[in-house]
N, C-alpha and C positions, 0 to 999 in steps of 0.2 A: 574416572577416565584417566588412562593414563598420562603422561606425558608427551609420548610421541603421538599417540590419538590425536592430541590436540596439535601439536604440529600436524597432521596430515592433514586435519579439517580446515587448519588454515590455509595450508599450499592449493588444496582445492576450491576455496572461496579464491583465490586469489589468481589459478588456471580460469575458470567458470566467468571471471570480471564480473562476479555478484555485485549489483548496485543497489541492493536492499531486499525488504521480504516483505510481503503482504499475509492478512490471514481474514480467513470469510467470518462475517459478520452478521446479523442481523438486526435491524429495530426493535425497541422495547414497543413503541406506539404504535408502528401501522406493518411491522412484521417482514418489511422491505430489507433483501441483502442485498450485501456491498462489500468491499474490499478495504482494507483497512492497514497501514502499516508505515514503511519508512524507506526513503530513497537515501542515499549516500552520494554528495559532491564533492567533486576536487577541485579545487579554485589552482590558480597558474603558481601558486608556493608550495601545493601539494596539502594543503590545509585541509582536512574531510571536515562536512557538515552532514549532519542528518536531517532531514528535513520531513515530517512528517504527513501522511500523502493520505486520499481516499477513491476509491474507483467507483463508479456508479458508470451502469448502463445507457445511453447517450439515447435517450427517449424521443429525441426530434429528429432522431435518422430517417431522411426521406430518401435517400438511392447512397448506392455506392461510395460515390465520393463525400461522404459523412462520416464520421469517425462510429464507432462501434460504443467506444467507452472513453469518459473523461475522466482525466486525471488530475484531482483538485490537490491545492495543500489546507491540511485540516487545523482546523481552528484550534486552539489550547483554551480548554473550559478550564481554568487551574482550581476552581471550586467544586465542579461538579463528580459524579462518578466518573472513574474510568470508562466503562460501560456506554455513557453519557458522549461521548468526546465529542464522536462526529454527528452532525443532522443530518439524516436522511431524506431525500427525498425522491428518488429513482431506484426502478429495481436493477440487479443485476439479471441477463440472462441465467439462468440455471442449467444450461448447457454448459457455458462456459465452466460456471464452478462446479 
């Protein structure tokens, strides 16, 4: 890629105010997807952190004013597989993704 590629890709992460990416997932053990990825914060010095995030489908939604989907941050298994990271336990709608 060239060089101004890559400047263009940044001027448009940075039009767009991208605050991270997710990417769909599924369980080894019970075959449940979910969302998987990283948010990006700015603290009041302008310091970014990444913060690594996981989406599952909000399974106790009883009416409207319930959320759709939670937004957890995911555990660091620093031993286990990548693959491994997050535990699953909610599906995601398959509409949604």
């Amino acid at each position: 890629m060239s060089e101004n590629n890559t400047v263009d890709n940044e001027n448009k992460k940075q039009d767009n105010q991208e605050l991270g990416a997710l990417w769909k997932k599924q369980s080894k053990n019970g075959g449940q997807k979910y969302l998987a990825g990283h948010v990006v914060v700015e603290d009041d010095m302008g310091v970014e952190t990444k913060i690594k995030v996981v989406v599952f489908a909000n399974r106790e939604k009883k009416n409207d004013r319930y959320p759709d989907f939670r937004i957890l941050k995911a555990k660091d298994f620093s031993t286990e597989k990548k693959e491994e990271k997050a535990e699953v336990t909610q599906e995601v709608d398959e509409d949604v993704l």
